[in-house]
N, C-alpha and C positions, 0 to 999 in steps of 0.2 A: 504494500500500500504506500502510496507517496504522501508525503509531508503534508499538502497545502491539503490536501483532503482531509485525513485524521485532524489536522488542525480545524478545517472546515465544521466537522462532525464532534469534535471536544468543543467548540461554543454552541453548538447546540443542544448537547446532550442535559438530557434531566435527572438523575437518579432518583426512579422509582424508592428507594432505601429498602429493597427487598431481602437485602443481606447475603446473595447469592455469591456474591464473592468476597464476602468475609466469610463467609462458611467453607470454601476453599482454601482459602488464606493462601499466603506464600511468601515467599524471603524479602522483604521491601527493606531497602534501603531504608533508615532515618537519618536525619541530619542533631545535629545538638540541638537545634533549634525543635525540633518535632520532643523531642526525649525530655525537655525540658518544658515545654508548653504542656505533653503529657501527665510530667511528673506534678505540676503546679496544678493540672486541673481534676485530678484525682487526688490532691495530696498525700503523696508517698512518700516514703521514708527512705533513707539512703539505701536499707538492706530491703524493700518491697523492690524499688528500681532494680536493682542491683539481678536481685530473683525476677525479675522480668525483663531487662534489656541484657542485652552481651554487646560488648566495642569490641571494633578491631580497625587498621587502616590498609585501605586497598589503596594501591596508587596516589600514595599520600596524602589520602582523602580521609577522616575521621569518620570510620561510618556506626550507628549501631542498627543491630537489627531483634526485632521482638524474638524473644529465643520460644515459646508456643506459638507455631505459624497455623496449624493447619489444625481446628477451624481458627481463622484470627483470634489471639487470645482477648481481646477490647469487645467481640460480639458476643451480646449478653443472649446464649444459647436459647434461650426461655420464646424472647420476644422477637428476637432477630434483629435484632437493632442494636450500633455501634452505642459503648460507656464511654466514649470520649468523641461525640457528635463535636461536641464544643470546641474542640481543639483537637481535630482527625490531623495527621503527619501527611505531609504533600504531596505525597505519593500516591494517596487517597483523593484529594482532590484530582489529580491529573489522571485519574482512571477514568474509559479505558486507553481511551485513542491516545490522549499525548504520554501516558505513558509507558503505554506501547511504543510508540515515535521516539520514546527516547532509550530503548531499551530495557527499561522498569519491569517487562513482565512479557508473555510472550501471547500469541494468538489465541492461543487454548483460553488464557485466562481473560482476553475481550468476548469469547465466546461465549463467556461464562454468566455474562451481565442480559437480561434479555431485554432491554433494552436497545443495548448495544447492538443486539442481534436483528431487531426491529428495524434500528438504522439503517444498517448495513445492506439489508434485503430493499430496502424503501430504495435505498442510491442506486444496488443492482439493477431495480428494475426502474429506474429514472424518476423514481417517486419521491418529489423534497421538499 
C-alpha cells in the first residue's frame, strides 16, 4: 500500500472502540513519553511500572515495550474497553494505517480492526 493512501485513510478513520485489536495485542513500541503519561494516569508505583513495562534500546533509541502483549494488558477483558482511554501510547492512536506506514505492526494486524477492513473494501471497490 503507498503512503498518501494509508495517510488518506488514517484521517478518516473512526475507531469503532470495539477492542479487537487490543484483544490481539502485540509488541508496540512506547516512547518515555507514552510510559510516563501511563504511569501518571493510573498512578503506579515504581515497582507496579517496573512489573508492567520492560526498557531496552534499539538503534539508540530508548524504547519500552508492555511486557503482557497478547490480549493488551491496558484492555479491561470484562468490557472491552482500553484502562488508559485517557492517555492510550501513540502507537495506539496511529492505528491502523499510519502505523502500518510506519512499520508499527504488520497487515494481519490492520486486518484485524473491522473497521479498517470496511475501508479498505469501500477504496477496493471505488466506494469513498
Amino acid at each position: 500500500m503507498d503512503v498518501p493512501l494509508l495517510e488518506k485513510l488514517q484521517s478518516k478513520f473512526k475507531c469503532s472502540k470495539c477492542g479487537k485489536c487490543c484483544s490481539v495485542g502485540g509488541d508496540m513500541e512506547l516512547s518515555l513519553y507514552d510510559v510516563i503519561g501511563i504511569e501518571l494516569y493510573l498512578d503506579l508505583s515504581v515497582d507496579e511500572s517496573e512489573s508492567i513495562f520492560s526498557y531496552e534500546t534499539i538503534d539508540s533509541r530508548n524504547v519500552y515495550h508492555v511486557k503482557s502483549q497478547r490480549p493488551c494488558y491496558f484492555l479491561d477483558k470484562l468490557n472491552k474497553t482500553c484502562i488508559v482511554q485517557g492517555s492510550k501510547p501513540d502507537a495506539c492512536h496511529k492505528y491502523p494505517f499510519k502505523l502500518y506506514a510506519q512499520g508499527g505492526c504488520n497487515l494481519d494486524a490492520v486486518l484485524t480492526c473491522p473497521v479498517a477492513v470496511k475501508m479498505l473494501e469501500d477504496h477496493l471497490k471505488g466506494v469513498e
